[in-house]
N, C-alpha and C positions, 0 to 999 in steps of 0.2 A: 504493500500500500504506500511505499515511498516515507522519505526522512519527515519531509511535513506531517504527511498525517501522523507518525509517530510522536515528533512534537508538540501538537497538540492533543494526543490523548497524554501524555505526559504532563503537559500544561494541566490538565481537566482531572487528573487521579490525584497529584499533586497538593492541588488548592482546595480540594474536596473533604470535607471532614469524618468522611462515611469512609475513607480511605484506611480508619483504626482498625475498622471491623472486617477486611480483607482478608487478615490473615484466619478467622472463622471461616465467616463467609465470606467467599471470592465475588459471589453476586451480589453484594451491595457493592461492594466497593470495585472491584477490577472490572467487573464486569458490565458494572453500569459507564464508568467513563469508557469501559469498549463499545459498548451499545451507543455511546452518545456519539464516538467517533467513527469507527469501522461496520455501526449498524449491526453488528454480532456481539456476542458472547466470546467469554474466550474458549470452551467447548465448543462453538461453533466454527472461530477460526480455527482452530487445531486439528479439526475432521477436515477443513478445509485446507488445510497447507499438505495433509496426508495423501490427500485425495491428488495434491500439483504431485507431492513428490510419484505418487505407484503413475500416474501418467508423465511424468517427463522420463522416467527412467525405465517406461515398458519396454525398451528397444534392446537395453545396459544389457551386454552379453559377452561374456570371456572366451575367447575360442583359445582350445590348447586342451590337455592332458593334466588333470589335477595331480599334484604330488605330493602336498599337504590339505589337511582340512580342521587346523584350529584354531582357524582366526586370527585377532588379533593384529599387532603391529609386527610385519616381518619388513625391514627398514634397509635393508642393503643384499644382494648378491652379487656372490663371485663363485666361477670357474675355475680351477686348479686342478688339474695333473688328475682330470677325468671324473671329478666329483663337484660337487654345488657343494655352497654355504651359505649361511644366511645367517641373520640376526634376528632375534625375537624376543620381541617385548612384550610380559601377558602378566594377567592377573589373577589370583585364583580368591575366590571367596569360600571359606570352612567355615561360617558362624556367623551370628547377626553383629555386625560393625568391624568383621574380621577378614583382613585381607591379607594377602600376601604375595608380592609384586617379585617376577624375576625376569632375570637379564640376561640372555643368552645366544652364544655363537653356533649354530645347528649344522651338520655335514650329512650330507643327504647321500650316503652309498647306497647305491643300487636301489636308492628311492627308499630309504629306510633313515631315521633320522638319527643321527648320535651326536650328543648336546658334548662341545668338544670346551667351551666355555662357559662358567655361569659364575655370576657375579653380583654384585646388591647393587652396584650401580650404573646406572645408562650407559650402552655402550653408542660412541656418535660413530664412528666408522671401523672399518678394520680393512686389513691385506693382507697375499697369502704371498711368498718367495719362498722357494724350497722347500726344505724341512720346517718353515718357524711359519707363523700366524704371527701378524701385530693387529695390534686390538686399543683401541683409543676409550678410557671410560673418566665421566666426569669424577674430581674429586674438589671439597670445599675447601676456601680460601678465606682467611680470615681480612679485616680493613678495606672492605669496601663500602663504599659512600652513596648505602642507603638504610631504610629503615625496615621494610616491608618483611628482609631477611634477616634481618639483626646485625647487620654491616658482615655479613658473611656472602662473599660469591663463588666463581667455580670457576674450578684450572680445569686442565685436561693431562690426563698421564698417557703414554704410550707406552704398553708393553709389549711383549713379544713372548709367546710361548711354542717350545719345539715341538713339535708333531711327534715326536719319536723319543727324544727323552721324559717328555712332560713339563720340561721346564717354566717356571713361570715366571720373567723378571720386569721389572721395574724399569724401565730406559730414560724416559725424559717427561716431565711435567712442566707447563707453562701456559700461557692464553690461547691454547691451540683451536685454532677455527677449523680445519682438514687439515689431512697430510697424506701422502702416500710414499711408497719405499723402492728404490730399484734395484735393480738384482744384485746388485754390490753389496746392499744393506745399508745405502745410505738414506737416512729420512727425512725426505722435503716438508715444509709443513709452513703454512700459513698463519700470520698473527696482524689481528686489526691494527692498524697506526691509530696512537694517540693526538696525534698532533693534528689530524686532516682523517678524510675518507679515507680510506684505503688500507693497504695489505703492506706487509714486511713478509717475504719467501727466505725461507730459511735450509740451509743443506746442513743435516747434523750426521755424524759418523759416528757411530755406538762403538766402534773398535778404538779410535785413537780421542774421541770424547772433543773433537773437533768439531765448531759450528761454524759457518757464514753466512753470511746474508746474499742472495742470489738476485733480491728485487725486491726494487721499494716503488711502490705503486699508488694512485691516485684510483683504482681496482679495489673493489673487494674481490680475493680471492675466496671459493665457498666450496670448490672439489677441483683436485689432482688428482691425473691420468696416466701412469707410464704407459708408454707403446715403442719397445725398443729403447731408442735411447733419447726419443723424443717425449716431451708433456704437453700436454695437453689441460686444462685447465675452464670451470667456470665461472667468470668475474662478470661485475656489473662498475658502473660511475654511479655516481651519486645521483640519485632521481631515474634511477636503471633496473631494468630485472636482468638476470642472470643469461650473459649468452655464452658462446662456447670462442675460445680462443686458444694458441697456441705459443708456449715460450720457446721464442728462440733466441738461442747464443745473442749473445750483444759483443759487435767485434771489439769494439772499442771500453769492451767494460768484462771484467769475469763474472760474468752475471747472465742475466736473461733481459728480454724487451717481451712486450706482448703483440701477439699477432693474429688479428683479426679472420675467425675463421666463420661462424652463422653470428650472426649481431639483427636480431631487429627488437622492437617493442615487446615481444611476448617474451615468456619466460621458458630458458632452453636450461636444462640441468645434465650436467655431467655424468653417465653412468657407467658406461664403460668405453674401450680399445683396447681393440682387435683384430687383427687381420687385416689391417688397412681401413678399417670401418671406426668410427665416431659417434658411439651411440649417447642419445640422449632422451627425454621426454622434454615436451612443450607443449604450450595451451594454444595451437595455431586453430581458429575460425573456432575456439569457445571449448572445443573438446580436447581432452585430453588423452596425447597419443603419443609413442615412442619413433624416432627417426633415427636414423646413421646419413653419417656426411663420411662418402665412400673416397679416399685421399688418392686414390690412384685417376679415377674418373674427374675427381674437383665436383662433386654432384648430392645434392639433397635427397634421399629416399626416406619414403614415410613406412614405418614397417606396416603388413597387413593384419588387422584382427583390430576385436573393440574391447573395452574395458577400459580402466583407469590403472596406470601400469605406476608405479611407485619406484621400480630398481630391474635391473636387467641385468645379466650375462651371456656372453656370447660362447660357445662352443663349435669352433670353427670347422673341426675334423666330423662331426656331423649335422654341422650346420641348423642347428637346434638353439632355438635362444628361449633360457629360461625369466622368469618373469616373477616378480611380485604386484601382484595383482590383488584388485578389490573386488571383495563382493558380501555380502548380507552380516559373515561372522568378523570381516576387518580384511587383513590382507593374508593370500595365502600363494606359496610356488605353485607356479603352470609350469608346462613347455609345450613350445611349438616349431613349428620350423622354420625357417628365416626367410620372408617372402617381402620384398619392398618393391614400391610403384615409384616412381620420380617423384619429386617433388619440388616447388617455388617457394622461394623465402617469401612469407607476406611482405608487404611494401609499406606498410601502413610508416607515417613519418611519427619519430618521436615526438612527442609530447609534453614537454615537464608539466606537474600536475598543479595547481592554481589555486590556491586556498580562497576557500569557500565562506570568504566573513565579510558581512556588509562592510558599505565604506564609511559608515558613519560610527562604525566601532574603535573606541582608542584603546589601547592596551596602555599600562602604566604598570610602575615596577613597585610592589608590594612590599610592607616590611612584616616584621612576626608579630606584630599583633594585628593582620592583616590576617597571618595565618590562627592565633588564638580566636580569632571572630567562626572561624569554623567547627568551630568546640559544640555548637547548638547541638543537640541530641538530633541524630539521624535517621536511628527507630525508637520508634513511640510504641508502646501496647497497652492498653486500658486492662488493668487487671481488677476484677470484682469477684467477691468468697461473700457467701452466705452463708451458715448454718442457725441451730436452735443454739450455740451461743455465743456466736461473734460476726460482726459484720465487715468485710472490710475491702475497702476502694483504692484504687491511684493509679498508677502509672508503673511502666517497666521501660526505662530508659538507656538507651545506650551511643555512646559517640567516639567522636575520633577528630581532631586536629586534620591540616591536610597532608602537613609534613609527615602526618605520624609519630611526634614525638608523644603524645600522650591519648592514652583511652580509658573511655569509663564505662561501667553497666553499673545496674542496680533498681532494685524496686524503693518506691517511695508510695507508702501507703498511710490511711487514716483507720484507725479502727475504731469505728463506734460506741462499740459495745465501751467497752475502757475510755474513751475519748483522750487519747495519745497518739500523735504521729509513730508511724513504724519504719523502719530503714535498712538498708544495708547496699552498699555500697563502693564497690572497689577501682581506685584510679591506678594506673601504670605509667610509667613512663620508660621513653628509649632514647633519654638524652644520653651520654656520654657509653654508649653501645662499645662492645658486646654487653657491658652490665645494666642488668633490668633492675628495676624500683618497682613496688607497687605498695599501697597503705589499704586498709581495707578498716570498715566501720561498721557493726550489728548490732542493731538494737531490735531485733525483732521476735526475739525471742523472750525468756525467764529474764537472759543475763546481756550487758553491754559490752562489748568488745573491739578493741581497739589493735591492729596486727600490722609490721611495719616489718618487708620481706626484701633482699638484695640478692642480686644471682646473680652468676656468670658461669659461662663454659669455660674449662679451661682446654678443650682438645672437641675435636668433630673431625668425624671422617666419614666418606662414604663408600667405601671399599670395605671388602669382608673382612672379622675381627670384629678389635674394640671400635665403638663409630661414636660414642661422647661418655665425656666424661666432668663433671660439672660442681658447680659447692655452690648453698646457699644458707645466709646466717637470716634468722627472722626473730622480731620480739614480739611478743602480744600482751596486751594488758585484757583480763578479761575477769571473769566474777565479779564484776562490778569495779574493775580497777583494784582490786585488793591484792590479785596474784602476778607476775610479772615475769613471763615465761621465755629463754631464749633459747632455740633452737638452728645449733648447726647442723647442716648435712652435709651429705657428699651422695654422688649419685655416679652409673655407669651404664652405660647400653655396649652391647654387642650383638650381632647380627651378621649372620651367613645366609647363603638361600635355601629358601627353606627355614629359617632358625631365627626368633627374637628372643633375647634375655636385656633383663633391665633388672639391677641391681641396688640398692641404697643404705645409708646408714646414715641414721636421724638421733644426736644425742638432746631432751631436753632437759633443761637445767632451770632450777631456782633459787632464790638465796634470799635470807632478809638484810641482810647489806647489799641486794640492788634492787628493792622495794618488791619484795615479794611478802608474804606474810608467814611462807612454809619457807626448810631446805627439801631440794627435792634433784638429785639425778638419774635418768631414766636412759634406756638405749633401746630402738626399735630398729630390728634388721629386717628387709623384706629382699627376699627374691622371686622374681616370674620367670618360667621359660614358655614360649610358643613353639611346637614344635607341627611341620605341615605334613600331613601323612598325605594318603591319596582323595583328595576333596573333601578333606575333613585337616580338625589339627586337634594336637595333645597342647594341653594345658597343662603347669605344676606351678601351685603358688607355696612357697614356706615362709611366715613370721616369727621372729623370732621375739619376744616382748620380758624386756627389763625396765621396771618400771615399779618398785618397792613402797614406794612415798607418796604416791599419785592417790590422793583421796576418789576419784571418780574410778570407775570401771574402764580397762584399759583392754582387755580380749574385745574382737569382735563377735556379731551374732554369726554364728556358722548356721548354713544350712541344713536344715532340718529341727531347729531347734528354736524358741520362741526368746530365750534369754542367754546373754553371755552370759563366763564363767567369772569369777568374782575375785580370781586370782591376779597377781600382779606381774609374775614370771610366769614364763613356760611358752609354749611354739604354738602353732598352728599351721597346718598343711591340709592343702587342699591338691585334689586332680580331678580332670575332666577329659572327655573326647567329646569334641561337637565336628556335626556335618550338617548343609542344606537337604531337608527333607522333601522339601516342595518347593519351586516357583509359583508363586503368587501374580506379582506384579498388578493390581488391581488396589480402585482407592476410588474414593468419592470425593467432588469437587466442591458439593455444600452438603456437612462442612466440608473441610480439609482434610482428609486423612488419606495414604497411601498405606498398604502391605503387600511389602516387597518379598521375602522368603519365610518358611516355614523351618526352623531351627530345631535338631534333639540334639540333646546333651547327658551323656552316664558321669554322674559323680561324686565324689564321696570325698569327705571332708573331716577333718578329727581336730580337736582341740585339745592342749597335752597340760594340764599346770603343773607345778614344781610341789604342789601336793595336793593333795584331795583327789576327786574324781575327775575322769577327763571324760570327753564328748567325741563319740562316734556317729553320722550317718552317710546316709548314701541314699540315692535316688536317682531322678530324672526329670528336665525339663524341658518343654516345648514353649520356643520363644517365637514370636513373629517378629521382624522387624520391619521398619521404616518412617513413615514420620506423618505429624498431625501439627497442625497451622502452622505450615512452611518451614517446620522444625525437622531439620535433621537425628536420627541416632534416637527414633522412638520404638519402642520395646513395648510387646504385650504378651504375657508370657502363665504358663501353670507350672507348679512347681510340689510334684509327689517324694516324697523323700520319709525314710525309717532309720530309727536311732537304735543304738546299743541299747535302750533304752526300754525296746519294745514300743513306743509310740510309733504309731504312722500319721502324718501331716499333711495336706494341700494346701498349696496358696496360690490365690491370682497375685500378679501382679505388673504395675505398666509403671512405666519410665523413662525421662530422653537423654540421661546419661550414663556413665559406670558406673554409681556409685549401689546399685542397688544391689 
């Protein structure tokens, strides 16, 4: 329906006060400013965009021979010494809000898969020479200048592992945008200039640890191509999409110059060379199709077949070119055989694009409290409770600066019944990053509470092993201000594929020399593991609880049982197996609710104290998840479980976060 009409239903949901009641109901609020402007509902546009997409894409057909079918992101192919590879990006869900993402390099022998790489973090490219695989995967970088990551961004490593020994090393990490490797083993590789647009080409030698610089360009370089001893390369200018071009020697320099090979307005991507052939995909007349620029002829061919082709390899000796291709489950390998018609570079003349803002608009340069003016709370929720003994009203507020230096949520309520305002409320900030602040305020309960928390990382990784490791000191004032509680930890993740563990150690401390009313030191150790079986995963949680002095109840309630244990030491271990039971995917628009799978769960859980009686059960639960008024990570769930005890239990129970 175009930009206008969108900004005007915007304009109209916006300034509309029935706008609160959206996230219930969608039809007061979204639905009526769609009504007002697109003359629908949003159920109606939504059957309606369903309806464009199964008729524009009735024709969408992949010709070739399937050789995978599990969907997903498969993000690069290559050919070597008579076998395919690929890369595969996928996700597997075992449990409501529980995922588990891997990353891996796949070798298709005789059309059979064997995952020759896997890893926790995104792999951007890889190449195969000889006996070794290089394999490019993101890893975090601490000081960079923003907020959104926590002044953390990402290098890139290249490693290289043997085919034959197994080796697996470490070579070189830095801002690596591509690179590729020639049969010597020296590695070209591309890095953004800071100064301007464009690219710095780099030749590193793993053997003598020798780097130069090959080309500095006014280019983004974005993929490199050996073919012999020549490269090939996809760069763009500034205000450009990607075409295809070729380095060569520069006499007068040790270096390279760039040599214009297909250049027009649409976007041409580098995939493979071979054989004298220049394969790439491009969006020529709208559709998206694979071509080779054949270098012996000097001639465009468009290859033949339909689909949306994402990465190619060529295999010359039978002339078979394999493909990553899209269809229903994401992308999966084809092959077919290598058929191209000529082809015309379109003509269309470049363009630079025109910014689109009236001429009566003046832009002016802002200071920070320019940005403090954007602190206004961004979501609003009218929150109301009634029961036979208490009434209660207000608001559920949440915001954010633009910088993102600071955020806040919190409800703010009245309660009738008592006639007292009620609160709680917690602000962050991410001034002087990596270290976070946050102060937090409760008055909504018995007791008043006041908690002042600082953290930082000290180590992030995203490569298998340890991936963080972090400390946080927090103090609370709470009982009404009479207790004065500080709390150091230390925390650790590690993570392989397949495998989450998360580790902590929380000592808290009180004293009446730093206004506390008791002395009090406690230690609480916890460990998790996640482990992923096949479409399911294992769970192991153990607490370990030191805590002698602590007048409140310090065990938690274990499943199957109505009350903790009353003790002040002793463990708690729990395990489970969950799998999805069922696909659901169905939900109602008014109100809001979606449920998305059907969850079972076996598990048994025991409580140990340091004397008296401990707590055994075991059972099972059926959870549903998904989410009710636009909330993510909602849970409704039953829960049968039997105690050493001889009791047996049920509970319903719904929820939209961990803590239940």
């Amino acid at each position: 329906y175009g930009e206008d009409s969108f900004a005007e239903f915007f304009t109209h949901y916006g300034g509309s006060m029935l706008s609160y009641l959206s996230p219930v109901f969608p039809w007061i609020g979204l639905d009526r400013s769609a009504r007002h402007v697109y003359g629908k509902s949003f159920p109606h546009l939504w059957d309606e965009w369903q309806e464009y997409l199964v008729l524009s894409s009735a024709h969408y057909e992949i010709s070739g021979h399937a050789l995978t079918a599990d969907g997903y992101y498969k993000d690069q192919v290559e050919f070597h010494e008579g076998d395919v590879y690929y890369s595969h990006r996928y996700r597997k869900k075992t449990g409501a809000a529980t995922i588990f993402g891997f990353n891996k390099i796949v070798k298709l022998n005789q059309e059979s898969p064997e995952t020759i790489i896997s890893t926790t973090s995104p792999i951007t490219h890889f190449t195969l020479t000889g006996d070794d695989l290089w394999y490019a995967v993101y890893e975090i970088k601490e000081s960079y200048p923003n907020t959104f990551n926590d002044a953390y961004g990402y290098n890139v490593c290249i490693r290289r592992k043997n085919l034959k020994t197994k080796e697996d090393t470490a070579i070189i990490t830095a801002e690596i945008r591509t690179f590729t490797v020639s049969n010597a083993g020296v590695i070209y590789y591309s890095v953004d200039r800071r100064d301007q647009f464009g690219s710095y080409v780099f030749a590193y030698n793993p053997k003598t640890g020798r780097r130069r610089q090959v080309l500095s360009s006014s280019f983004l370089i974005n993929g490199i191509r050996f073919y012999g001893e020549r490269i090939f390369v996809s760069a763009k200018q500034d205000w450009e999409n990607l075409s295809i071009y070729e380095l060569m020697p520069d006499e007068n320099a040790d270096g390279y110059t760039l040599n214009e090979l297909v250049r027009t307005p649409y976007l041409e991507y580098l995939v493979d060379a071979e054989s004298g052939k220049i394969f790439f995909t491009a969006n020529y007349d709208n559709i998206h199709h694979l071509y080779y620029f054949d270098l012996d002829e000097d001639q465009l061919y468009k290859c033949q077949g339909e689909g949306l082709i994402r990465n190619a390899a060529y295999n010359p000796e039978t002339n078979h070119i394999y493909l990553s291709g899209l269809n229903n489950a994401g992308f999966d390998i084809y092959r077919r055989e290598l058929k191209g018609d000529r082809a015309m570079e379109p003509t269309e003349e470049f363009q630079p694009p025109i910014p689109n803002m009236p001429a009566d608009m003046k832009i002016k340069e802002g200071n920070y409290f320019d940005n403090l003016k954007t602190l206004l709370p961004a979501i609003r929720i009218p929150v109301l409770s009634s029961d036979n003994e208490e009434t209660i009203a207000g608001m559920y507020l949440q915001g954010t600066d633009a910088i993102g230096h600071f955020e806040y949520f919190g409800n703010f309520l009245y309660d009738f019944n008592d006639e007292k305002f009620l609160s709680n409320l917690t602000v962050s900030s991410k001034l002087f990053l990596p270290v976070r602040k946050s102060i937090s305020y409760d008055n909504s309960g018995d007791d008043e509470s006041l908690e002042l928390a600082v953290s930082r990382p000290f180590f992030h990784r995203l490569q298998p092993g340890v991936s963080h490791i972090g400390g946080q000191v927090s103090a609370r004032l709470f009982d009404n201000y009479d207790r004065t509680e500080y709390i150091p930890q230390l925390s650790a993740r590690i993570h392989y594929p397949g495998l989450q563990a998360a580790l902590s150690l929380r000592t808290p401390i009180e004293s009446r020399n730093f206004g506390s009313n008791m002395d009090r030191q406690g230690g609480y150790f916890t460990g998790t593991v996640y482990k992923y079986l096949h479409n399911s995963h294992l769970n192991l949680n153990f607490h370990g609880i030191y805590d002698p002095d602590n007048p409140e109840t310090v065990f938690p309630v274990i499943k199957g049982y109505d009350d903790e244990l009353g003790a002040r030491r002793g463990v708690v271990i729990s395990s489970s197996i969950t799998a999805p039971l069922l696909t659901i995917n169905r939900g109602l628009w008014n109100p809001n609710i979606f449920f998305e799978d059907l969850n079972g769960s076996l598990f048994i859980n025991t409580a140990i104290p340091d004397e008296g009686d401990s707590q055994l059960a075991g059972g099972v639960e059926f959870v549903v998840d998904g989410g009710v008024f636009f909330l993510g990570n909602s849970f409704w769930g039953v829960r049968m479980a039997y105690n050493i005890d001889n009791d047996f239990s049920s509970l319903l129970f719904f929820g939209n976060n961990f803590s239940w």
